[in-house]
N, C-alpha and C positions, 0 to 999 in steps of 0.2 A: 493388214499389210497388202500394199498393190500388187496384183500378179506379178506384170512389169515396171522395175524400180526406173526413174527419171535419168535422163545420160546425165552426159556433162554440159556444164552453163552452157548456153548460146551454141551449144552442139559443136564446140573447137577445142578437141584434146590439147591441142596442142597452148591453148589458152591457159589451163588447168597446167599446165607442164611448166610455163611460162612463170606462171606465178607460184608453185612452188619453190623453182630454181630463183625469184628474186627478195622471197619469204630465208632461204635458205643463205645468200649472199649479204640481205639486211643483217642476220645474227650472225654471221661468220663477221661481217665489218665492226657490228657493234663489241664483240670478243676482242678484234686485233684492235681495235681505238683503245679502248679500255687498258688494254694489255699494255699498248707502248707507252698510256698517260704511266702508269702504275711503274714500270720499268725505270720511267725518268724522275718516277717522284711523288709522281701527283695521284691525285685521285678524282675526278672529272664529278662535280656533282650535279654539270647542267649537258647533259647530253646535246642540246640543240645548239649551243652553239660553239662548238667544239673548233670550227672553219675560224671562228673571230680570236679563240684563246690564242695567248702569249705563253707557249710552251716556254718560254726561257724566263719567264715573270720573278717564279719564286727562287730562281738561283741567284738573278738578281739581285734581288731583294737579299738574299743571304750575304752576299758579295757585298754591300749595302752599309749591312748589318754588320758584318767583319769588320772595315773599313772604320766605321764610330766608333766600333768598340776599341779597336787600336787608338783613334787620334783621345778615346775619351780615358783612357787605361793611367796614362801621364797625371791628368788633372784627378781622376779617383785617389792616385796614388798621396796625391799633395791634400786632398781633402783627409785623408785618411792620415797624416800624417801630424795634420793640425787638429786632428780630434785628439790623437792623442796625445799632443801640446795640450790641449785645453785640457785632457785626464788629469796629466801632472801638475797643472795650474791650480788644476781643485781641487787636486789632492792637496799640494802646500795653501791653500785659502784654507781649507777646513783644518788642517792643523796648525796655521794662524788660528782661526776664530775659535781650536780648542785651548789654545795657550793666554786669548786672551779672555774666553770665562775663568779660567784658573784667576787670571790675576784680577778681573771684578771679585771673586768669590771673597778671595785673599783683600781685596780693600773693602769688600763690605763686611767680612769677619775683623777688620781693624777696627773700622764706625763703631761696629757694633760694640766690641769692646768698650773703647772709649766714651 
């Protein structure tokens, strides 16, 4: 160990001060950004360009979403409605097609007779 230990960089405390006070304002900003994505919603996963995002993007986009799901809610309703039209449809088809093996059965046990 040296007698006497080395000052500070380029011999300017005040340098050393400088950059811990902008060490210490980078992490307090990077907290409050973070803070107010998360409050609104989001959760920021590209730190650098944070200046370019469209903080209002995903309410948007939900607002969007809202909006189809109402105009689409109608036409699901009528799809849904003709399915199960078609239920009842195949329900009386197959109780057709069981009434009508009944009566092949009944004329092939005639034939056969005969």
């Amino acid at each position: 160990m040296p007698a006497r230990l080395p000052g500070v960089a380029l011999g300017l405390p005040l340098l050393l001060d400088l950059e811990r006070a902008a060490a210490i304002l980078a992490a307090f900003a990077a907290v409050l950004i973070f803070t107010v994505f998360t409050s609104r919603g989001y959760l920021p996963t590209l730190m650098g360009n944070i200046l370019g995002y469209d903080v209002d993007r995903q309410q948007k986009l939900e607002r969007e979403v809202a909006q189809l799901d109402k105009r689409s809610e109608p036409r699901v309703e009528r799809l849904e409605m003709a399915i199960h039209g078609y239920d009842g449809l195949l329900a009386e088809m197959g109780r057709e097609m069981l009434e009508l093996r009944r009566r092949v059965a009944v004329l092939d046990d005639a034939d056969q007779e005969s």
